[in-house]
C-alpha positions in Angstrom: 0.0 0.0 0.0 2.0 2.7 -0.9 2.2 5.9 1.6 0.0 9.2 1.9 1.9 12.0 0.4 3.0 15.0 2.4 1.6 18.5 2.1 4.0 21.2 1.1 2.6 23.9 3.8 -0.1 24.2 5.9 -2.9 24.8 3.6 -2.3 22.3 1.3 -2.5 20.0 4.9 -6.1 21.8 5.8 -6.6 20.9 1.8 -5.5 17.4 2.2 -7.8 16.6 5.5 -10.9 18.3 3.8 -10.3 15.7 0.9 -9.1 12.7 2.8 -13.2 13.1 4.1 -14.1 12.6 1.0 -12.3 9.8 -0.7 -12.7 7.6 2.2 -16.1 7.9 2.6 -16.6 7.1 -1.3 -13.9 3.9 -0.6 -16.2 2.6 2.1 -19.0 2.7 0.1 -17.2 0.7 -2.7 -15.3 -1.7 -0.5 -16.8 -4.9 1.8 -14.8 -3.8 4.8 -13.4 -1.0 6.6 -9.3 -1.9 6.2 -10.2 -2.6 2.6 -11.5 1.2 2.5 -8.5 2.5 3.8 -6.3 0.6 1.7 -8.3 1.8 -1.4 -8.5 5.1 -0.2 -4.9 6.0 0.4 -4.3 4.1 -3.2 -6.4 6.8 -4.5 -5.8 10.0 -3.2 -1.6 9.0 -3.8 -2.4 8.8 -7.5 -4.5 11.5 -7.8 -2.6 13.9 -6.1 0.2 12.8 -7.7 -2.1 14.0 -11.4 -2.7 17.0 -9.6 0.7 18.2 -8.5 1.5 17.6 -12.3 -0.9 19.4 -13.8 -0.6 22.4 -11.5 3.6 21.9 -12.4 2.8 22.7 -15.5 0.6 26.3 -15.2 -3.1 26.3 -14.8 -3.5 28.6 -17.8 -5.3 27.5 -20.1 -6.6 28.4 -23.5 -10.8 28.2 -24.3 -13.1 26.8 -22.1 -12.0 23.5 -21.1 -10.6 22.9 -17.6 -7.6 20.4 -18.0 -9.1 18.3 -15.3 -12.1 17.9 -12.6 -12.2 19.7 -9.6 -9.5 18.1 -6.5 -12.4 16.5 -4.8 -14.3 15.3 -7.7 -10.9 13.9 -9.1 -9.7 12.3 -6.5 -13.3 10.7 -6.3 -12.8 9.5 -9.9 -9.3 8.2 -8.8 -11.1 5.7 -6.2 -13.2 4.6 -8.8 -10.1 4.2 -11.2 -8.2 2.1 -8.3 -11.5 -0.2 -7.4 -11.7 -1.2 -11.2 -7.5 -1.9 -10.8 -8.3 -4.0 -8.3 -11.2 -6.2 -10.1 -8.8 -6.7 -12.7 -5.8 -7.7 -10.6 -7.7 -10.3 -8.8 -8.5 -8.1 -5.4 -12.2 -8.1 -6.9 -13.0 -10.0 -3.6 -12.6 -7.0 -1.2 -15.0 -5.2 -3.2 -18.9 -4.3 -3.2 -20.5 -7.0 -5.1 -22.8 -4.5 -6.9 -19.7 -2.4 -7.4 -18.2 -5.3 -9.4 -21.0 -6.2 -10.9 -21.4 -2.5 -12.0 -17.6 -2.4 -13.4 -18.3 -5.8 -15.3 -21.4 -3.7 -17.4 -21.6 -1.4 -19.8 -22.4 1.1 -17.5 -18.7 1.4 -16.2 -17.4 2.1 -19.9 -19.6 5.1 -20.1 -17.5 7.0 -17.5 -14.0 6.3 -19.2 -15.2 6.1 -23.0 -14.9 8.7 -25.7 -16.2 12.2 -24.1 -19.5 12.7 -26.4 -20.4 9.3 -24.5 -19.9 10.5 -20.7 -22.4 11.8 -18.2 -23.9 15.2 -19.6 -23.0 16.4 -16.3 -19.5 15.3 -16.3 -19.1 17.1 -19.5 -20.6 20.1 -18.3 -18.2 20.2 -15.2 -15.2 19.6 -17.2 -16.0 22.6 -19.4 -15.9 25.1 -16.7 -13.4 27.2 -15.4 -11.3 25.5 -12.4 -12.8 28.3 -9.8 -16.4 28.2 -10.7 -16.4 24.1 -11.2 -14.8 24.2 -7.4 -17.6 26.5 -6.6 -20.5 24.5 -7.5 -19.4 20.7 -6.4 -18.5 22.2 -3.3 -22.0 24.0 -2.6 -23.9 21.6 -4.4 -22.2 18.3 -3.4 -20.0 18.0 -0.1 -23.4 20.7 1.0 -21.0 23.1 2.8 -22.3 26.1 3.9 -21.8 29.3 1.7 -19.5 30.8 4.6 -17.2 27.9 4.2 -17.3 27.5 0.7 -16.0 31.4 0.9 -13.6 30.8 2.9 -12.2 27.5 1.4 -12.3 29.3 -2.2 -10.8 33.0 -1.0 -14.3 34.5 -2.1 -16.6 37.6 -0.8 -19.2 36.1 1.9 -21.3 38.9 1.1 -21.6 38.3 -3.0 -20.9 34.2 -2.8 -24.4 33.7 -2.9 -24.5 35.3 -6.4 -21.6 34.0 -7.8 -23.6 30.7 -7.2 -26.2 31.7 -8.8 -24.1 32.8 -12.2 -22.0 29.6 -11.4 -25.5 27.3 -12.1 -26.1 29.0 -14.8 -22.9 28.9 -16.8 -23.2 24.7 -15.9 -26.6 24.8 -17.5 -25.0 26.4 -20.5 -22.3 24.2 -20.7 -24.8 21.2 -20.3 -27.1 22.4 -23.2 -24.3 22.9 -25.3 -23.0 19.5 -24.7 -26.8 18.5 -25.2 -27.1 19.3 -29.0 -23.8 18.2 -30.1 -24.3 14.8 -28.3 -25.3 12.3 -31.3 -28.7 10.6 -29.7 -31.8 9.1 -30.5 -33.7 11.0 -33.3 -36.9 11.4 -30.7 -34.4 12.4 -27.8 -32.9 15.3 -30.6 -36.7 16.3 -31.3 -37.2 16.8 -27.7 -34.0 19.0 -27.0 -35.6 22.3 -27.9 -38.7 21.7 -25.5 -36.7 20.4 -22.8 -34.8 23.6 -23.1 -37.6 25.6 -22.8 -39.5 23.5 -19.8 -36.3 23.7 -17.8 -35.9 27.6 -17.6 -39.0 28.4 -15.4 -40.3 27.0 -12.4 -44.0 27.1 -13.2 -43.6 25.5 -17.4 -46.0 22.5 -17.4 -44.0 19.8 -19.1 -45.7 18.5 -21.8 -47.7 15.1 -21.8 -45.4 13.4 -24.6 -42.4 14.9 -23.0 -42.8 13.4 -19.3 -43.5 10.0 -20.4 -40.6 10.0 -22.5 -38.6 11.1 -19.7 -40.2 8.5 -18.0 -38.4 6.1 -20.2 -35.4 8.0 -21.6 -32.6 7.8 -18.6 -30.2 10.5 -20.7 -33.2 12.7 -21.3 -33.8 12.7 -17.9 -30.3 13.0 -16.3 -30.2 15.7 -19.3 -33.5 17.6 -17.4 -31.9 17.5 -14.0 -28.9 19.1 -15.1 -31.3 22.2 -17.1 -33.3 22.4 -14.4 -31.6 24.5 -11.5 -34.6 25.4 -9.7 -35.2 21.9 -8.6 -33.8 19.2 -6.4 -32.3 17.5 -8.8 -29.1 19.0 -9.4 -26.9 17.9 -6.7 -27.8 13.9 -7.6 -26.8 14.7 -11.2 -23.2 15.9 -10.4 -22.7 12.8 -8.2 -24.0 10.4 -10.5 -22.8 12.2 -13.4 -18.8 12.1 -12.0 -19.1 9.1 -9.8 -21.8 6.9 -11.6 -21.7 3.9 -9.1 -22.4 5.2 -5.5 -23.2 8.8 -6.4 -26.8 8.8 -4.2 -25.6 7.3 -1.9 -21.9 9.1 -1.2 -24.4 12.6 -1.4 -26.3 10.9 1.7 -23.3 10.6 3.3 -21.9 13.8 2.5 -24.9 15.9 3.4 -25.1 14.1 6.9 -21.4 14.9 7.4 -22.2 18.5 6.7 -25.3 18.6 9.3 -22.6 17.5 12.0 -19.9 20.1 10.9 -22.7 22.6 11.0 -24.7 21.4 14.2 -20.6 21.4 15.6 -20.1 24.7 14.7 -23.5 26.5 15.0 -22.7 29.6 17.9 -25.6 29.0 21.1 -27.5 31.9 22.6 -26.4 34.8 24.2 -25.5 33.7 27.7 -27.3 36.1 30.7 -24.8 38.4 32.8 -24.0 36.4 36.1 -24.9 32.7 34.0 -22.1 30.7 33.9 -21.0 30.8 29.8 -18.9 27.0 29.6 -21.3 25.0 27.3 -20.0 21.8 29.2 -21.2 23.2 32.7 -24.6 24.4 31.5 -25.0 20.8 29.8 -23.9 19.0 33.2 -26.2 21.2 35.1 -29.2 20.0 32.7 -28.4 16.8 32.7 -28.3 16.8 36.7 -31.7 18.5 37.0 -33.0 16.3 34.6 -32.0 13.2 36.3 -33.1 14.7 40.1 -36.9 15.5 38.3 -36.9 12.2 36.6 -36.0 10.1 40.2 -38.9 12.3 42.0 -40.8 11.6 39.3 -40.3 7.2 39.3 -40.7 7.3 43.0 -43.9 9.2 42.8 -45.3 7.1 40.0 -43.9 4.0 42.0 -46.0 5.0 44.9 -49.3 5.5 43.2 -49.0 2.0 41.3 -48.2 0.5 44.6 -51.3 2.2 46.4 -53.8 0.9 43.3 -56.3 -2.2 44.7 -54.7 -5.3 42.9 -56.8 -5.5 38.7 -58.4 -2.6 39.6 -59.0 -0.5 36.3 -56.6 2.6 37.3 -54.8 3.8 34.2 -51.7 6.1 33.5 -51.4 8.7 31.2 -48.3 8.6 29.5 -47.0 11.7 28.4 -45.6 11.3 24.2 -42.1 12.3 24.2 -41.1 14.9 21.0 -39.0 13.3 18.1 -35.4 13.3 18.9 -33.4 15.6 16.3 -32.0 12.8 13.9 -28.5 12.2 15.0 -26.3 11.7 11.4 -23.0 9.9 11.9 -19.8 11.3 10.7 -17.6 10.2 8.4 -14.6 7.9 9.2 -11.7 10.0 10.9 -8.9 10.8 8.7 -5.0 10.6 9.0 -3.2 13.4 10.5 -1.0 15.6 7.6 1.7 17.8 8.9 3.8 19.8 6.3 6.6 19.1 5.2 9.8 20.5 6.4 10.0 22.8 3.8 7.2 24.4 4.4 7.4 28.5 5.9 6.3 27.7 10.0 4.5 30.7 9.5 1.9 29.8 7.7 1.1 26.6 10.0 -1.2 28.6 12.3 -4.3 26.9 12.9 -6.4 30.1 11.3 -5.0 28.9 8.4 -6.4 25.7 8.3 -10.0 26.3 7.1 -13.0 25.0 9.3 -15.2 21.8 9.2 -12.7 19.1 8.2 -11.4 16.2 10.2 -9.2 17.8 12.1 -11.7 19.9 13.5 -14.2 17.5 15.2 -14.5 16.8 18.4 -16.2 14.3 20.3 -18.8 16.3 20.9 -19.6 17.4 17.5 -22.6 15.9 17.2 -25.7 18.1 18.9 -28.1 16.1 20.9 -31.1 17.5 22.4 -31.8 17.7 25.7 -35.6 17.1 28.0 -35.3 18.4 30.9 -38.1 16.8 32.1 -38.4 13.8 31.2 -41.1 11.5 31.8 -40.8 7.9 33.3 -40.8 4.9 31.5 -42.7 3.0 34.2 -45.2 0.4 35.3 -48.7 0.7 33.7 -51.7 -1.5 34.6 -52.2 -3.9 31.8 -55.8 -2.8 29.8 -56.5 -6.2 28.5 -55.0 -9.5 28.0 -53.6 -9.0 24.4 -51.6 -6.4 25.8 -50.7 -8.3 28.9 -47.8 -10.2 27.5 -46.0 -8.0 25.4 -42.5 -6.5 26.5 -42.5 -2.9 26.4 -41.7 -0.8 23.4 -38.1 0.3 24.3 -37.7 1.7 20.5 -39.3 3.8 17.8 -38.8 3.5 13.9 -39.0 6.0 11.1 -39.2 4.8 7.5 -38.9 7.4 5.0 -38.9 6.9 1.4 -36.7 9.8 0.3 -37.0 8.9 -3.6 -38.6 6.7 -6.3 -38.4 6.3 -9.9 -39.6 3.3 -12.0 -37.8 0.5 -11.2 -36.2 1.2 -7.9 -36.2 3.9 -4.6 -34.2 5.4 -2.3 -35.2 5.2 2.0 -33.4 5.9 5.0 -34.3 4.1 8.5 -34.1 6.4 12.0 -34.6 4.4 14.9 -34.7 5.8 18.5 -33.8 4.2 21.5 -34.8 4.5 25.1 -31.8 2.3 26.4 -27.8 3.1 25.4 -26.4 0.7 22.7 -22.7 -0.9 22.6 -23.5 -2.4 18.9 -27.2 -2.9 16.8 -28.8 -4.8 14.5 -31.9 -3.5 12.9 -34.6 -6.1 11.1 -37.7 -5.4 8.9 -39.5 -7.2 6.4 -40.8 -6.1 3.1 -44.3 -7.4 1.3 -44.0 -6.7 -2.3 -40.5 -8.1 -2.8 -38.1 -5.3 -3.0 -34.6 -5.8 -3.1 -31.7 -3.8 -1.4 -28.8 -3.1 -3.4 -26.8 -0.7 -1.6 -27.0 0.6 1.5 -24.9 3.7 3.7 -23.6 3.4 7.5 -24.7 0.2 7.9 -23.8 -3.6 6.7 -26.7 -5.8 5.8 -28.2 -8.9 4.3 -31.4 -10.1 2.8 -33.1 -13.7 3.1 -36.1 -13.4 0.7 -38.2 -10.3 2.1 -36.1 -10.0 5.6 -33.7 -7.5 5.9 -31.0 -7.4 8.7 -28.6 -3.9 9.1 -25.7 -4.3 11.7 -23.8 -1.3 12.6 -20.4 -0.4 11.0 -17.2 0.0 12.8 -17.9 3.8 13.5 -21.8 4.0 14.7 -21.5 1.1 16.7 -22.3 3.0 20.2 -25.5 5.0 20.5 -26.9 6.7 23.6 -29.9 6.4 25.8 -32.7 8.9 23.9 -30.2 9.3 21.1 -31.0 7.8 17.7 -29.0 5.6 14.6 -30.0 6.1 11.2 -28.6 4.4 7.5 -30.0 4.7 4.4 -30.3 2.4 1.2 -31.3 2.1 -2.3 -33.2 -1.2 -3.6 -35.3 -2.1 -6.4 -39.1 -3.3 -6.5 -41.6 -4.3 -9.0 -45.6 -3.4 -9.0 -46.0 -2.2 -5.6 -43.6 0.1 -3.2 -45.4 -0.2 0.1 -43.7 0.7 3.8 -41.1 -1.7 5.1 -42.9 -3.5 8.1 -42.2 -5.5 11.3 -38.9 -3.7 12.7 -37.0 -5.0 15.7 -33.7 -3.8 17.3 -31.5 -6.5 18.9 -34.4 -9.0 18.6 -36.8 -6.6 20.4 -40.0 -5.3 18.4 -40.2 -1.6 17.6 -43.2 0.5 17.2 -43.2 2.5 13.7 -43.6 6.3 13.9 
C-alpha cells in the first residue's frame, strides 16, 4: 500500500484533511470492509494527487473553455473509482462491493472512461468550466457546505458568494445544453432537446404530456433535465452520478449528513445572561443533573401510586408522548493526521490557516443532541387487556422514510430511536411486495427473501440512551412500493412512527 503524500505547507494540509473526508467515505462505500476502505483510499488519493501536483507543475493557464481536469475533490473521487476497477482486474475483486463489481463488469462502467461525447452530460458540463467556478458549484452543491465555508475554502466575498452561485449554475446549465445538442442521440431524444430547453428555464412550465412520459423512459433525457433544471432538487444527484456513476446517491447521503454534524458542531448557542455561567460543558452538566433529580422524583412518585392501586383494579396512566429526537447523522470515518513538510514556511502553519469543518476539527462532541429536561418515566402501567398483557414494552421507535422513487427502484433511509444506550445494533424489517436492497450507507446488511437485517459499521457502533442511529439504502421493487414492516432492534419489536 503505498504511503499518503506529504503537504507542502499548511494549507495544502487543511486541503489534504478536507479531501481525505471525501475519498474515504466514497472507498467505504465501494469496499466490503473497513481496512479494505482505507487501503483503497490512500491508493487513491496517492495517484491522484500525484495527477494534480502535475498538472498544477505545468501552469493552470489554459486556452478556451475547457478545464484540464475535474475539480481536487471530484478527481480524487474518480481516482477511487479508477483504483476499485485496478483492483477487479488484478484479482482483489473480492474486497469489493458486489454491486460495485457487478457495475464495473457492465456497460455502465465504460460510459465514465469512453470517448467524451459518450460520458455523463453532467460530467461534460463540469469539465467545461473554469477550475474556480467548477470548485464553486461541487462544493455547494455536493459535499453541502455552507456558503460561509465555501468562501472561505475558495478566497471568495461572503457577502456576494451567494450570487456568484447563482451565475456559477447558470454557466453549468449552459455548458450542459451545449453539450446536449452536439451529443449524437436518439432521433426522438434530438426532437425533444428544444422543449426540454424551454420547460427547464422556469419553475412554473408545465411539461408536456409526450415529453414526461418519455422522460419516463429515456434515462439520458432525464439526467439531461436534471442538469437544465436548476430550480429543482435534482441538481446535486446529477453531479454525483454524473462524476461518480456507481455510489453517487448514496456518497451525497453521506456527505450531506457529514455536513449537518460540521454545521450542528459549529452552530454559535445563545447569548448567555450576565452572572450565568458561559462553559457549554457546565450548563450541559447542570441539565443533565436537574433532569435526572426530576426524573428520580418523578419514578418514586409514580412508584407510589401504582403500589397504592387495589390489585386489577382498572386505574390507568397517562403517558406523556415524548417529541421526536433531532435525527443524530454519523460522521464520516476519521482521517490521517498531515503535517507539512519540512519545507514548508512555519508561518503559515497557524491553525487560522487551516479552514474549518474538516477532520481535524471534530471533536467528540460534534454531534448536537437534544436535551428534556423533564423527562417523563418509562414505568409500570396497569395492563388494559390480556392482548396487551404479554408484550415487553416498546423500548424503540422506527421511522421509515422513502426519500425517492423512480420506476424501477427507490431510495429510504431508516431512523430508529432508542430509550436504552447501545454498545452495537442490529436492525430487522421485512418487506411485502418483494423489493430488493442493493446498496446501503452506514450500515452492513443482508437479505433472506423479504427479511432484511442492518448491523452497525465500525464507527456508529455505540449509541446513547434517547439518542438515535439512522442508514439509508437504495433497492429495487416491482408493482408495488409499500412501507417496510415488522422492525425490531437486537431481537426486540419496535413501534413505527
Amino acid at each position: 500500500m503505498p504511503d499518503l503524500p506529504t503537504p507542502q505547507d499548511a494549507t495544502e494540509a487543511a486541503l489534504f484533511s478536507e479531501c481525505w473526508d471525501a475519498v474515504l467515505s466514497y472507498a467505504d462505500l465501494c469496499t466490503a470492509g473497513s481496512t479494505a476502505a482505507t487501503e483503497l483510499a490512500t491508493e487513491a488519493f496517492s495517484a491522484g494527487m500525484r495527477e494534480v501536483r502535475a498538472a498544477e507543475a505545468h501552469g493552470t493557464r489554459y486556452a478556451g473553455r475547457r478545464s484540464p481536469r475535474l475539480p481536487r475533490i471530484p478527481l480524487l473521487l474518480t481516482a477511487v473509482r479508477t483504483a476499485a476497477a485496478d483492483w477487479e482486474v488484478s484479482g482483489r475483486g473480492s474486497r469489493l462491493d458486489p454491486e460495485l463489481r457487478l457495475w464495473l463488469n457492465s456497460g455502465k462502467a465504460a460510459r465514465y472512461t469512453g470517448p467524451p461525447q459518450g460520458r455523463p452530460l453532467a460530467l461534460r458540463g463540469l469539465r467545461d468550466m473554469q477550475q474556480p467556478d467548477a470548485e464553486l458549484l461541487w462544493l455547494a452543491e455536493v459535499e453541502a457546505l455552507p456558503l460561509s465555508v465555501v468562501a472561505r475554502r475558495l478566497g471568495l466575498d461572503p457577502a456576494t458568494v451567494s450570487d456568484e452561485l447563482a451565475q456559477v449554475r447558470g454557466l453549468f446549465r449552459d455548458r450542459c445544453h451545449r453539450n446536449l445538442i452536439d451529443a449524437p442521440g436518439a432521433p426522438e431524444c434530438r426532437g425533444y432537446v428544444r422543449l426540454l430547453d424551454a420547460v427547464t428555464r422556469s419553475p412554473v412550465t408545465e411539461v408536456p404530456a409526450d415529453l414526461s412520459q418519455h422522460l419516463a423512459r429515456c434515462a439520458d433525457c432525464a439526467e439531461a433535465a436534471a442538469c437544465l433544471r436548476l430550480h429543482g432538487v435534482g441538481l446535486p444527484a446529477a453531479l454525483a452520478g454524473g462524476v461518480l456513476g456507481w455510489g453517487g446517491l448514496a456518497y451525497l447521503e453521506r456527505r450531506r449528513r457529514a455536513a449537518e454534524v460540521r454545521l450542528g458542531a459549529g452552530r454559535p448557542g445563545p447569548p448567555v445572561p450576565d452572572g450565568v455561567d458561559a462553559d457549554p460543558a457546565a450548563q450541559k452538566a447542570k441539565t443533565v443533573r436537574n433532569g435526572l433529580l426530576v426524573a428520580a422524583v418523578l419514578v418514586s412518585v409514580l412508584a407510589l401510586a401504582v403500589s397504592l392501586m387495589p390489585f386489577g383494579g382498572s386505574g390507568s396512566i397517562d403517558d406523556t408522548v415524548a417529541g421526536e429526537s433531532a435525527r443524530q447523522p454519523v460522521a464520516d470515518h476519521p482521517g490521517p493526521s498531515f503535517a507539512p513538510s519540512a519545507e514548508a514556511d512555519a508561518t503559515t502553519a497557524s491553525p487560522s490557516a487551516r479552514p474549518s469543518g474538516g477532520p481535524a476539527d471534530r471533536t467528540p462532541d460534534a454531534t448536537p443532541e437534544r436535551e428534556d429536561p423533564d423527562p417523563e418515566p418509562q414505568g409500570t402501567a396497569t395492563p388494559a387487556s390480556s392482548a396487551t398483557a404479554g408484550r415487553a414494552p416498546e423500548t424503540c421507535r422506527v421511522r421509515y422514510d422513502l426519500v425517492n422513487q423512480w420506476p424501477d427502484g427507490f431510495q429510504a433511509t431508516v431512523t430508529v430511536t432508542t430509550e436504552q444506550p447501545l454498545d452495537t445494533w442490529r436492525v430487522a424489517w421485512s418487506f411485502r411486495e418483494g423489493q430488493h436492497i442493493g446498496q446501503m450507507w452506514d450500515a452492513d446488511f443482508t437479505q433472506n427473501a423479504s427479511r432484511v437485517t442492518a448491523t452497525a459499521t465500525a464507527y456508529n457502533k455505540a449509541v446513547p440512551a434517547g439518542g438515535s442511529l439512522t442508514f439509508g439504502f437504495i433497492a429495487s421493487w416491482q408493482g408495488r412500493n409499500s412501507p417496510a414492516h415488522d422492525f425490531s432492534l437486537n431481537g426486540r419489536e419496535c413501534g413505527t412512527s
